[in-house]
mmCIF file of the N, C-alpha and C atoms, coordinates in Angstrom:
data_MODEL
# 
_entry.id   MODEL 
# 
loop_
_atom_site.group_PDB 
_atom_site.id 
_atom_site.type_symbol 
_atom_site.label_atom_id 
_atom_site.label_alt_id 
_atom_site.label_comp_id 
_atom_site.label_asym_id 
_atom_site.label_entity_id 
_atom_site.label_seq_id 
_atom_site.pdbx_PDB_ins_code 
_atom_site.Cartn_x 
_atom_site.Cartn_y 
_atom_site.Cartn_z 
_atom_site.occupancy 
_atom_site.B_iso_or_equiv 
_atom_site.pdbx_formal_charge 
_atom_site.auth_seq_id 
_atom_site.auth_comp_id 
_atom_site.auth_asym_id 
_atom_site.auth_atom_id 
_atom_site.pdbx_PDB_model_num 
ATOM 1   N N  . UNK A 1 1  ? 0.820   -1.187  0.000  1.00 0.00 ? 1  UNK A N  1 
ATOM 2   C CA . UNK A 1 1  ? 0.000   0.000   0.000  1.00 0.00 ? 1  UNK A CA 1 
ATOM 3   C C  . UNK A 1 1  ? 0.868   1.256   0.000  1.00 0.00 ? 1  UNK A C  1 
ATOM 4   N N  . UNK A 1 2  ? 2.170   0.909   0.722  1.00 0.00 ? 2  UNK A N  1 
ATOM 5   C CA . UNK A 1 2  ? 3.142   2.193   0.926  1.00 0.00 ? 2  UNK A CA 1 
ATOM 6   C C  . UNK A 1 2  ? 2.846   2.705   -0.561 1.00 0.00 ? 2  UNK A C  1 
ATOM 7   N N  . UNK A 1 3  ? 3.727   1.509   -1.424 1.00 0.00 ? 3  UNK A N  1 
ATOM 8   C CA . UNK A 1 3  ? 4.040   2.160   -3.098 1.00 0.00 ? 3  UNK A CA 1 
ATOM 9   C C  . UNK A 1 3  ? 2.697   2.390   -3.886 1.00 0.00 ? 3  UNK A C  1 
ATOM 10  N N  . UNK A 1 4  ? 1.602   2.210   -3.603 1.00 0.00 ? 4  UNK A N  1 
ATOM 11  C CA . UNK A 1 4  ? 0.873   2.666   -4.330 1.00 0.00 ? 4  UNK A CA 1 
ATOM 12  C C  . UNK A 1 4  ? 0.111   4.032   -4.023 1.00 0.00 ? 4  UNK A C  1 
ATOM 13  N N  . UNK A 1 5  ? 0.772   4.349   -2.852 1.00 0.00 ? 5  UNK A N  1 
ATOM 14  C CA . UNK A 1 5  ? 0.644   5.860   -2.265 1.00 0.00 ? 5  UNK A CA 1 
ATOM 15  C C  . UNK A 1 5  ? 1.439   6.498   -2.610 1.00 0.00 ? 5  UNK A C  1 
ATOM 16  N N  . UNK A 1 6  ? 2.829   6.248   -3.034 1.00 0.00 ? 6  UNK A N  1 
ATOM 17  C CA . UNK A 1 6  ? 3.765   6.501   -3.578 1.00 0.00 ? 6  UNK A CA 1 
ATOM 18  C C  . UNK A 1 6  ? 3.435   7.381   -5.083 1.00 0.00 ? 6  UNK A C  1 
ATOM 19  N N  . UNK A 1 7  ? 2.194   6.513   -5.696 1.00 0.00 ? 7  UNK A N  1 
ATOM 20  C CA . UNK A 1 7  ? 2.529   6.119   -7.053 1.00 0.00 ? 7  UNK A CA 1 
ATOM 21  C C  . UNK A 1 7  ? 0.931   6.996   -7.415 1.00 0.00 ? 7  UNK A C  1 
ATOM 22  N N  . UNK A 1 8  ? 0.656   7.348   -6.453 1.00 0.00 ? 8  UNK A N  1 
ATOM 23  C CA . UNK A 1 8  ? -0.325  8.370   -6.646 1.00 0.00 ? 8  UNK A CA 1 
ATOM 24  C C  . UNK A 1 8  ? -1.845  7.724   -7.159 1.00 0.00 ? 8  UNK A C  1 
ATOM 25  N N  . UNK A 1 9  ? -1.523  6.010   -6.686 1.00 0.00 ? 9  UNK A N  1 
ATOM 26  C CA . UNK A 1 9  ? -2.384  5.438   -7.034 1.00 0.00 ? 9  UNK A CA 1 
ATOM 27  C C  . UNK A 1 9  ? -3.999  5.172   -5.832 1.00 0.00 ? 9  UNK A C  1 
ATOM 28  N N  . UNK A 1 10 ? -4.252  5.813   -5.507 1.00 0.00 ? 10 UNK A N  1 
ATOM 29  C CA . UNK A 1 10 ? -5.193  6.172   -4.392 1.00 0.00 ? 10 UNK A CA 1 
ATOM 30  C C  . UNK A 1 10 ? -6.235  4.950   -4.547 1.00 0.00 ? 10 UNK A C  1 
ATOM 31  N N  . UNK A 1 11 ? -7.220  4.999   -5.668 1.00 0.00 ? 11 UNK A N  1 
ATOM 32  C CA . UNK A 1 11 ? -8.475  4.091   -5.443 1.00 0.00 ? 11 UNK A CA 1 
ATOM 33  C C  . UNK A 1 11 ? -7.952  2.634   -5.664 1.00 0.00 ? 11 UNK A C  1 
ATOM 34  N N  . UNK A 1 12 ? -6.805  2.668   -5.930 1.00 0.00 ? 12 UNK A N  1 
ATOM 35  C CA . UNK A 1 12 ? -5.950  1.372   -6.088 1.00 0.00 ? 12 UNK A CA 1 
ATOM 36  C C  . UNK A 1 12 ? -6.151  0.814   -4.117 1.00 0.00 ? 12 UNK A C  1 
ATOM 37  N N  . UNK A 1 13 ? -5.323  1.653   -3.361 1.00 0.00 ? 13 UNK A N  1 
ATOM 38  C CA . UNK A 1 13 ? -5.279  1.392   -2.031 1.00 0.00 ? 13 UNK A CA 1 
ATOM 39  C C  . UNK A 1 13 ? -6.884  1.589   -0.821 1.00 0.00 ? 13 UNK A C  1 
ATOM 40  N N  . UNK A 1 14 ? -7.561  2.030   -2.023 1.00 0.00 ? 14 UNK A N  1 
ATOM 41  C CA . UNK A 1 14 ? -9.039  1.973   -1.117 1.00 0.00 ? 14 UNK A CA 1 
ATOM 42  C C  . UNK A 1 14 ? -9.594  0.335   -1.445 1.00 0.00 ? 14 UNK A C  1 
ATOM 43  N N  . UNK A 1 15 ? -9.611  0.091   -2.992 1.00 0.00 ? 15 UNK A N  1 
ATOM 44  C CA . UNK A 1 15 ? -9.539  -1.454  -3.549 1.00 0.00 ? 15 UNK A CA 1 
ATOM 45  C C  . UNK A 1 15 ? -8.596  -2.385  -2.272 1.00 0.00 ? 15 UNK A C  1 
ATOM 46  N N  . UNK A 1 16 ? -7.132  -2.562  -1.781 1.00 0.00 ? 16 UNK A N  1 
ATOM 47  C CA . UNK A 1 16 ? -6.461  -3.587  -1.528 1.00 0.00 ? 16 UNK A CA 1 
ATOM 48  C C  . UNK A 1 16 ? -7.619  -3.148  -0.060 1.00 0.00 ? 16 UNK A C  1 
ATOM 49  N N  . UNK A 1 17 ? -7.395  -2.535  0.529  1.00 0.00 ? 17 UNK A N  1 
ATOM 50  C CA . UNK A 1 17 ? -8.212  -2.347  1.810  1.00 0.00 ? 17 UNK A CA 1 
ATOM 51  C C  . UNK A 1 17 ? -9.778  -3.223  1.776  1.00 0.00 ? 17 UNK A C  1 
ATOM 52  N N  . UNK A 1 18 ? -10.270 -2.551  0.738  1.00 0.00 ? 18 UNK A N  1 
ATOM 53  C CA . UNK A 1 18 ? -11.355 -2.899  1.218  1.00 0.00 ? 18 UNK A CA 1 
ATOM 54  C C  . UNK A 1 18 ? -11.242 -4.461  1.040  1.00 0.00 ? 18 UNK A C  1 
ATOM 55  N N  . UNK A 1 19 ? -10.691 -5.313  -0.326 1.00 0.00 ? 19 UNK A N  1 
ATOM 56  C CA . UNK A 1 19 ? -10.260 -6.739  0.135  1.00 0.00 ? 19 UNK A CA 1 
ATOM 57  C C  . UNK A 1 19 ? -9.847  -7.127  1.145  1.00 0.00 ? 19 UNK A C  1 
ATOM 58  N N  . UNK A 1 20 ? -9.251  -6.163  1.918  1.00 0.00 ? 20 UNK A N  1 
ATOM 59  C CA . UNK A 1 20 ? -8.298  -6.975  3.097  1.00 0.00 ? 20 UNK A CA 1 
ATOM 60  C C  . UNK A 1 20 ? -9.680  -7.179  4.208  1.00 0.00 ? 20 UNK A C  1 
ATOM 61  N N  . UNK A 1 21 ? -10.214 -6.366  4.265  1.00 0.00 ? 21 UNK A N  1 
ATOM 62  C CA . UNK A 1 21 ? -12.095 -6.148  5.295  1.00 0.00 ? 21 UNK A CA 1 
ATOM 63  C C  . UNK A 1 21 ? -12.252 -7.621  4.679  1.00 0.00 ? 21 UNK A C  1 
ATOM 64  N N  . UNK A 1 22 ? -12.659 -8.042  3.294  1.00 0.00 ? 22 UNK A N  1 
ATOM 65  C CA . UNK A 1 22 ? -13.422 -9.105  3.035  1.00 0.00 ? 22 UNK A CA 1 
ATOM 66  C C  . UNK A 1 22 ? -13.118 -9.874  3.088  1.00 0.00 ? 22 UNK A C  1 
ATOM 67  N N  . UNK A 1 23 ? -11.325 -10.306 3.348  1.00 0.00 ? 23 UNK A N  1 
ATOM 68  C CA . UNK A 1 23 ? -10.852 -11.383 3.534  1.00 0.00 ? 23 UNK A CA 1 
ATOM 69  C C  . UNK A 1 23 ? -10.474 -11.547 4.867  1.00 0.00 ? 23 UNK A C  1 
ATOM 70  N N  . UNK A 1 24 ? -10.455 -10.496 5.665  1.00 0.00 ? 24 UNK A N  1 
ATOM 71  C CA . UNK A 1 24 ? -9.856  -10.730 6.857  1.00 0.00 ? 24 UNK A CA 1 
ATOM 72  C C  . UNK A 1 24 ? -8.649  -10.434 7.283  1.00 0.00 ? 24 UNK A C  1 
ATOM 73  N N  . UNK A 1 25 ? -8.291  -9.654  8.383  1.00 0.00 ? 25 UNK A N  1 
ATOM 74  C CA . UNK A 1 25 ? -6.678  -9.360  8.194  1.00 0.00 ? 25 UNK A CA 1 
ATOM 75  C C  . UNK A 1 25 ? -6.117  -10.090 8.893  1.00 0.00 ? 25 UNK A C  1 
ATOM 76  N N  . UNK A 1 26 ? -4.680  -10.675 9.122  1.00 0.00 ? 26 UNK A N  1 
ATOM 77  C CA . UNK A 1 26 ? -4.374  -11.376 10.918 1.00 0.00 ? 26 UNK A CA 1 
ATOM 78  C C  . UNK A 1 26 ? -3.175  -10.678 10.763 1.00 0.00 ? 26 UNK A C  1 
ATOM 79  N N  . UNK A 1 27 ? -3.732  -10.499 12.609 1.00 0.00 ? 27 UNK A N  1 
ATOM 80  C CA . UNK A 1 27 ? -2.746  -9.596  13.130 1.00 0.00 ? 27 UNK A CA 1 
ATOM 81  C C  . UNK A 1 27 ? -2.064  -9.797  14.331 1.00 0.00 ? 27 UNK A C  1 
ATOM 82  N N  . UNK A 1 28 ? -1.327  -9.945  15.203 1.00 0.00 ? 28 UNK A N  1 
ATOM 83  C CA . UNK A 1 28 ? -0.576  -10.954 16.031 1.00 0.00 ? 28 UNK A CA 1 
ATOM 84  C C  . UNK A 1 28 ? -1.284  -10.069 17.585 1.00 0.00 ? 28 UNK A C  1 
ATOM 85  N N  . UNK A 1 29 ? -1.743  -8.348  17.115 1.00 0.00 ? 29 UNK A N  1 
ATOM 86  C CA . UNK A 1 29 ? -2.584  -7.714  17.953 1.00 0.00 ? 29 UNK A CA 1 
ATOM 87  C C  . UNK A 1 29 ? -3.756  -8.214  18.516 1.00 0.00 ? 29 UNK A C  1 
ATOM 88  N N  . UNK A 1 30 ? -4.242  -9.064  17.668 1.00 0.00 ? 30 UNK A N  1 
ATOM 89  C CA . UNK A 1 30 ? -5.655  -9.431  17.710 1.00 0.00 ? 30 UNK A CA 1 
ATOM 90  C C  . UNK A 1 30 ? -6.445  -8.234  17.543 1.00 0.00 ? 30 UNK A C  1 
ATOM 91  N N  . UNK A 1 31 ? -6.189  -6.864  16.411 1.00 0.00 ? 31 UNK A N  1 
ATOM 92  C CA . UNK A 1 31 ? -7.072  -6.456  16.479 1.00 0.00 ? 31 UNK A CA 1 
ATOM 93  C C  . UNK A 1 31 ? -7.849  -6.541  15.370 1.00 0.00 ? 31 UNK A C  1 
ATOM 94  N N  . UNK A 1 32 ? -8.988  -6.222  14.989 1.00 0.00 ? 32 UNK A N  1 
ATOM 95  C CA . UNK A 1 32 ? -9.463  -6.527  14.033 1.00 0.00 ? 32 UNK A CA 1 
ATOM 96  C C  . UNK A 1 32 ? -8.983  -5.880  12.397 1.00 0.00 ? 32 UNK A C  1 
ATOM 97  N N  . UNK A 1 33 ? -8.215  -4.566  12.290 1.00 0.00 ? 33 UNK A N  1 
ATOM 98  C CA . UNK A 1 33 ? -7.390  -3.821  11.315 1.00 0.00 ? 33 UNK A CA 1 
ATOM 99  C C  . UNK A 1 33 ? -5.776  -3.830  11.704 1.00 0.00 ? 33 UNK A C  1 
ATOM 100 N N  . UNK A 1 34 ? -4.915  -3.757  11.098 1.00 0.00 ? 34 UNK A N  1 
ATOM 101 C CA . UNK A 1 34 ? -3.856  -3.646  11.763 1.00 0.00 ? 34 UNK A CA 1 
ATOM 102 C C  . UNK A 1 34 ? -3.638  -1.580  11.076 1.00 0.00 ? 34 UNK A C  1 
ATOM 103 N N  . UNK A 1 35 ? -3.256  -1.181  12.161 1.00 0.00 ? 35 UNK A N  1 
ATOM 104 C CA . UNK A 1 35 ? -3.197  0.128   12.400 1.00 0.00 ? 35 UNK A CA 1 
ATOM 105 C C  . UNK A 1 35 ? -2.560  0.583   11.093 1.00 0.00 ? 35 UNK A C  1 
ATOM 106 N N  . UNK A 1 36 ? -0.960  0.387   10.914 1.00 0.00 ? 36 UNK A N  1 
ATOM 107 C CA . UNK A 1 36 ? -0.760  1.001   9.823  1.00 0.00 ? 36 UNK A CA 1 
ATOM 108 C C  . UNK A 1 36 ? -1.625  0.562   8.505  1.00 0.00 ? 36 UNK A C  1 
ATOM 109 N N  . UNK A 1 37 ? -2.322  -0.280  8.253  1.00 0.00 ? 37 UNK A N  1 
ATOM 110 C CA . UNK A 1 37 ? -3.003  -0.641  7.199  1.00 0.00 ? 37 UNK A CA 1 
ATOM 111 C C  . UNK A 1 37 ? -3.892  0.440   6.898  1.00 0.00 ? 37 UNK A C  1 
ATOM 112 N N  . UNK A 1 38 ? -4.793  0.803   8.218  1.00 0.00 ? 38 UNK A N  1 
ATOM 113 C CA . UNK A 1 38 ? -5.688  1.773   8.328  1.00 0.00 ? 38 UNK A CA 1 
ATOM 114 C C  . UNK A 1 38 ? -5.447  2.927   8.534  1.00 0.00 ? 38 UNK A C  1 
ATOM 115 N N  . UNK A 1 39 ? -4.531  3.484   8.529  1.00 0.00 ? 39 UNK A N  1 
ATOM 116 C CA . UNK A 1 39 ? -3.751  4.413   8.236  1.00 0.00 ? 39 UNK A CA 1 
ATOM 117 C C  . UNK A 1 39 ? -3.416  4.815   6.805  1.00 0.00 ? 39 UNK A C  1 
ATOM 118 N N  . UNK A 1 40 ? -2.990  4.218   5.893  1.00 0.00 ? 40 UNK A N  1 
ATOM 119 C CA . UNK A 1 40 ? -2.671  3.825   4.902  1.00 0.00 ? 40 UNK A CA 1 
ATOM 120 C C  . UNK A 1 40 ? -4.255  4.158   3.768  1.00 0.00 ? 40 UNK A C  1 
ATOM 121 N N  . UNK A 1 41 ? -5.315  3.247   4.603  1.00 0.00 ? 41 UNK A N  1 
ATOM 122 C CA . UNK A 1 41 ? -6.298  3.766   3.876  1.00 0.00 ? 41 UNK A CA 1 
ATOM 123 C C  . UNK A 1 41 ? -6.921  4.943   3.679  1.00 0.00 ? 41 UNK A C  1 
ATOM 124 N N  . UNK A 1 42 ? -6.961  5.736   5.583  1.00 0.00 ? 42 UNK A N  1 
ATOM 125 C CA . UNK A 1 42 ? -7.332  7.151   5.605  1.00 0.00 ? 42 UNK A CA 1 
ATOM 126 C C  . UNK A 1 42 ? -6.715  8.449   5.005  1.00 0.00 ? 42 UNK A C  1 
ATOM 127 N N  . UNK A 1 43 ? -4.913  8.100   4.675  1.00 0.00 ? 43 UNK A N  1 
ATOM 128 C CA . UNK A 1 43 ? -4.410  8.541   3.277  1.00 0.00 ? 43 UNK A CA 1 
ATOM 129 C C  . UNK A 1 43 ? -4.511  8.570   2.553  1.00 0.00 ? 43 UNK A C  1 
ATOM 130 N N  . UNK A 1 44 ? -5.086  7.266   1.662  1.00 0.00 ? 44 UNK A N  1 
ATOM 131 C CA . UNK A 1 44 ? -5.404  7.341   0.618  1.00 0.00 ? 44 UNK A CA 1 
ATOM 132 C C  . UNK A 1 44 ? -7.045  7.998   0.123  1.00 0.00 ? 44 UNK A C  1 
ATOM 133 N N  . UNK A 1 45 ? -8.108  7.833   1.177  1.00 0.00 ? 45 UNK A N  1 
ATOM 134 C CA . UNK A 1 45 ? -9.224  8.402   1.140  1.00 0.00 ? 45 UNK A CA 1 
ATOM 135 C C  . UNK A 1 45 ? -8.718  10.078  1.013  1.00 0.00 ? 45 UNK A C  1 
ATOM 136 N N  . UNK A 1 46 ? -7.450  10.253  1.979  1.00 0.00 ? 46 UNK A N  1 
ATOM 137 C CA . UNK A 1 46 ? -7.837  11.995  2.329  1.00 0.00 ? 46 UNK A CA 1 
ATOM 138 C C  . UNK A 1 46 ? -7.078  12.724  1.101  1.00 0.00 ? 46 UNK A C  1 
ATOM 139 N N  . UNK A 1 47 ? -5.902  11.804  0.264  1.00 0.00 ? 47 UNK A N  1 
ATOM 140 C CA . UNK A 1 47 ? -5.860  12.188  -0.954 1.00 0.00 ? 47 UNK A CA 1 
ATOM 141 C C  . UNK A 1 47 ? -6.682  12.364  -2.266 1.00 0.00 ? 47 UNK A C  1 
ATOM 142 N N  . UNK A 1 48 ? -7.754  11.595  -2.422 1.00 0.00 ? 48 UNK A N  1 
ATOM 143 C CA . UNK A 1 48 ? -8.509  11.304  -3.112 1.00 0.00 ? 48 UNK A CA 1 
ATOM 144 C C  . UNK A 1 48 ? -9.628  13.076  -3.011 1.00 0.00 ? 48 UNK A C  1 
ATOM 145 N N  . UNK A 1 49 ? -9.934  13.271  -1.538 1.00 0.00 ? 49 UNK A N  1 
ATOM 146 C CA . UNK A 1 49 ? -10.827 14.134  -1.767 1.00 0.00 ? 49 UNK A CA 1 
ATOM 147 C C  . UNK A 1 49 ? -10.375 15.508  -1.350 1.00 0.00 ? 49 UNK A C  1 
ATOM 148 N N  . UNK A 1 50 ? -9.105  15.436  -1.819 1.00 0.00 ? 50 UNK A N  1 
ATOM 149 C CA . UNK A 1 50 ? -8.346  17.009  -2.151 1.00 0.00 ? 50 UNK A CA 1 
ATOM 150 C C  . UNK A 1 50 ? -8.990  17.149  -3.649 1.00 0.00 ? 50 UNK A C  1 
ATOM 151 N N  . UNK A 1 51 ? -8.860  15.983  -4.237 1.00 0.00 ? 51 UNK A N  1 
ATOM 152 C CA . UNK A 1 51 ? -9.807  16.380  -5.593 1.00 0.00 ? 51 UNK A CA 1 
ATOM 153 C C  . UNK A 1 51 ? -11.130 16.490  -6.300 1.00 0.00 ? 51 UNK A C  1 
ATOM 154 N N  . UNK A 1 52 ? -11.719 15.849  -5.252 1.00 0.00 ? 52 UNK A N  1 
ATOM 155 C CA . UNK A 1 52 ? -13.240 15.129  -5.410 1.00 0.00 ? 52 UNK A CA 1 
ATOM 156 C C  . UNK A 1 52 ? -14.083 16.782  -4.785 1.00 0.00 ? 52 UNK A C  1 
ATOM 157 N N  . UNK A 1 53 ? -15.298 16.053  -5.237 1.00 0.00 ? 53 UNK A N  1 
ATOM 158 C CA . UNK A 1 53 ? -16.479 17.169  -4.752 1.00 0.00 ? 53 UNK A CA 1 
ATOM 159 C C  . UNK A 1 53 ? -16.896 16.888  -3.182 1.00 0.00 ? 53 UNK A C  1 
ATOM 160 N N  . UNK A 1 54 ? -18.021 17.328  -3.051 1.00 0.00 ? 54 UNK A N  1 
ATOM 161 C CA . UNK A 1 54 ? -18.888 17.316  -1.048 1.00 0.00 ? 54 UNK A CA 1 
ATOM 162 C C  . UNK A 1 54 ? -19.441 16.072  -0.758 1.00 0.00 ? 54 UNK A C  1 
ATOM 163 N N  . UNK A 1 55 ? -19.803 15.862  -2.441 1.00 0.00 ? 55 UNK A N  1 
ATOM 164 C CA . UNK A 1 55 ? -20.483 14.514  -1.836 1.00 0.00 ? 55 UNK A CA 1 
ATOM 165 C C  . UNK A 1 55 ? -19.317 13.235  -1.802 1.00 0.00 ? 55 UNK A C  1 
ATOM 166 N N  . UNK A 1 56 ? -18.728 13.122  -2.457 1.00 0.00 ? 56 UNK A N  1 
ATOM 167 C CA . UNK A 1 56 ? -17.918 11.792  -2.195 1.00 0.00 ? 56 UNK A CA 1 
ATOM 168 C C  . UNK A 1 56 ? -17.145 12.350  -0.650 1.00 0.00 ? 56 UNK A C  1 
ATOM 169 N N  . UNK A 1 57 ? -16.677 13.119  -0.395 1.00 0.00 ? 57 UNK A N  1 
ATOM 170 C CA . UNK A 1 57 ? -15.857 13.693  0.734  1.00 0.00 ? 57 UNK A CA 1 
ATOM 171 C C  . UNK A 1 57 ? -16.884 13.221  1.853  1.00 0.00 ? 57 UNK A C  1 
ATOM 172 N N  . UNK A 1 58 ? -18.247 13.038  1.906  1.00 0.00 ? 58 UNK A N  1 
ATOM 173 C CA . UNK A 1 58 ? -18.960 11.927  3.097  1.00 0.00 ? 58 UNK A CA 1 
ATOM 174 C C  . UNK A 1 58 ? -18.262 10.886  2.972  1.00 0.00 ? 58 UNK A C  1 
ATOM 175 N N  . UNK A 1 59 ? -17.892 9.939   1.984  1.00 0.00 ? 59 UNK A N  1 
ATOM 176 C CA . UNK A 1 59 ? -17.649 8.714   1.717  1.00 0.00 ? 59 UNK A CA 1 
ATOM 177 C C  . UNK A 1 59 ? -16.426 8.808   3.033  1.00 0.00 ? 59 UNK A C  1 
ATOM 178 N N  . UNK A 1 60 ? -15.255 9.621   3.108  1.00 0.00 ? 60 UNK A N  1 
ATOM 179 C CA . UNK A 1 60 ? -14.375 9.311   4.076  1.00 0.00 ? 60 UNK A CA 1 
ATOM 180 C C  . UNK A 1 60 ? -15.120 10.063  5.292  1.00 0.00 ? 60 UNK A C  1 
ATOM 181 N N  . UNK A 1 61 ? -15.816 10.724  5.711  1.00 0.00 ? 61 UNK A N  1 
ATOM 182 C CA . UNK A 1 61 ? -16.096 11.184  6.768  1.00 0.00 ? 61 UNK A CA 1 
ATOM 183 C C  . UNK A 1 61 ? -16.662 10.230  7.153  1.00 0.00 ? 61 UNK A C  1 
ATOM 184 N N  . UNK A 1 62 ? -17.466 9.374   6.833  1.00 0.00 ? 62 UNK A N  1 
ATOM 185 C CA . UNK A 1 62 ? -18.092 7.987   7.618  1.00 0.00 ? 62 UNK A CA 1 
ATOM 186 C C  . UNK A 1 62 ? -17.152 6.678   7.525  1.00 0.00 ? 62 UNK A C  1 
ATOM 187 N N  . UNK A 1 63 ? -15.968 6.628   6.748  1.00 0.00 ? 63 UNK A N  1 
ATOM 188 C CA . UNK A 1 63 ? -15.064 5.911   7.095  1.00 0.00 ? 63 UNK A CA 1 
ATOM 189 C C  . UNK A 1 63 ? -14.248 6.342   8.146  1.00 0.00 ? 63 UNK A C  1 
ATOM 190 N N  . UNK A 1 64 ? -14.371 7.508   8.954  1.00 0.00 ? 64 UNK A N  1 
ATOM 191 C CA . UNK A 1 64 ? -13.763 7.872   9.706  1.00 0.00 ? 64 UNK A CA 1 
ATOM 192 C C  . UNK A 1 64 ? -14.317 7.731   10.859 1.00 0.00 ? 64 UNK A C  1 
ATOM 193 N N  . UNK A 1 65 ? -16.054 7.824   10.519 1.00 0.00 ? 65 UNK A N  1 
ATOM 194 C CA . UNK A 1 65 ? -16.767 7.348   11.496 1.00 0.00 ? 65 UNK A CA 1 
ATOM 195 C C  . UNK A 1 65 ? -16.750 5.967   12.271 1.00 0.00 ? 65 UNK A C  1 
ATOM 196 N N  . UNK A 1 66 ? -16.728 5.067   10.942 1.00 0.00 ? 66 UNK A N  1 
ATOM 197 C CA . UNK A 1 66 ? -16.298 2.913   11.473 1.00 0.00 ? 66 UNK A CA 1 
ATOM 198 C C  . UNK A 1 66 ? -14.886 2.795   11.707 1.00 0.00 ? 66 UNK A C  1 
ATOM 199 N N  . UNK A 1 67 ? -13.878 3.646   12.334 1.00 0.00 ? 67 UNK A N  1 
ATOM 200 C CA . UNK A 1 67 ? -13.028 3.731   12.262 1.00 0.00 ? 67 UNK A CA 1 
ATOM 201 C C  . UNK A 1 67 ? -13.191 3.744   13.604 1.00 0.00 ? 67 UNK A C  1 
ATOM 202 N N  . UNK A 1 68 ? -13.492 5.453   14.781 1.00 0.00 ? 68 UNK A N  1 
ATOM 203 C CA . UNK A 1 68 ? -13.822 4.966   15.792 1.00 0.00 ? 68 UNK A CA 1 
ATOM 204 C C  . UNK A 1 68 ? -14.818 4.638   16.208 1.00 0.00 ? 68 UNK A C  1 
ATOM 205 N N  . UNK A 1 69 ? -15.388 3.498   15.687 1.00 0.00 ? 69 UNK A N  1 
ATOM 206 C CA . UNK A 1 69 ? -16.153 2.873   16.216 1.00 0.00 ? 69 UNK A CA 1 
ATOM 207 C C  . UNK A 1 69 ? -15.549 1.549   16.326 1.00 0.00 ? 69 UNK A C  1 
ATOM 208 N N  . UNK A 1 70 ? -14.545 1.392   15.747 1.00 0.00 ? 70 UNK A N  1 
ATOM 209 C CA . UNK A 1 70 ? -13.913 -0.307  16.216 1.00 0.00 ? 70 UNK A CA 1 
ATOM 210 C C  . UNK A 1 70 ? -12.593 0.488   16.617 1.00 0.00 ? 70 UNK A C  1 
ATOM 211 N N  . UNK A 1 71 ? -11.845 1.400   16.554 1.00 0.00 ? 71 UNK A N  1 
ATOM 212 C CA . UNK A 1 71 ? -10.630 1.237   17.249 1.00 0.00 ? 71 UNK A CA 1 
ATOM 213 C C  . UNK A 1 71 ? -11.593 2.795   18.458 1.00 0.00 ? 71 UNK A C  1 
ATOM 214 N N  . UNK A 1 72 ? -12.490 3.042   18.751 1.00 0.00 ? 72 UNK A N  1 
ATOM 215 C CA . UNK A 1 72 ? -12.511 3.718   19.790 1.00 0.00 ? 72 UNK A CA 1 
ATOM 216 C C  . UNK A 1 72 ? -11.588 5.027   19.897 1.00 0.00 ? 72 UNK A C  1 
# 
């Protein structure tokens, strides 16, 4: 995910993420995301809507929302 942040490839790293949700991540934390992963995604969301309009820019404000709601 680093290099495809790198590479200015954004909906590329919202794609590996959201696979990683559907497949499951393991993490030796036991938590259910592993932090830098999700990190990684909220970069790539917050790059994305430096360019985007109001309405997709909800799309990360409520990913920010299930965000703390499982890491609190």
């Amino acid at each position: 995910m680093n290099k495809l942040i790198e590479e200015k490839r954004y909906d590329d790293v919202i794609k590996v993420f959201e696979h990683g949700t559907q497949r499951g991540f393991s993490t030796t934390s036991g938590r259910a995301f592993p932090t830098d992963v999700v990190m990684l995604a909220i970069e790539g969301l917050y790059r994305q809507v430096e360019e985007i309009d109001i309405f997709e820019k909800n799309r990360v404000f409520y990913f920010f929302i299930e965000y703390q709601r499982i890491f609190g």
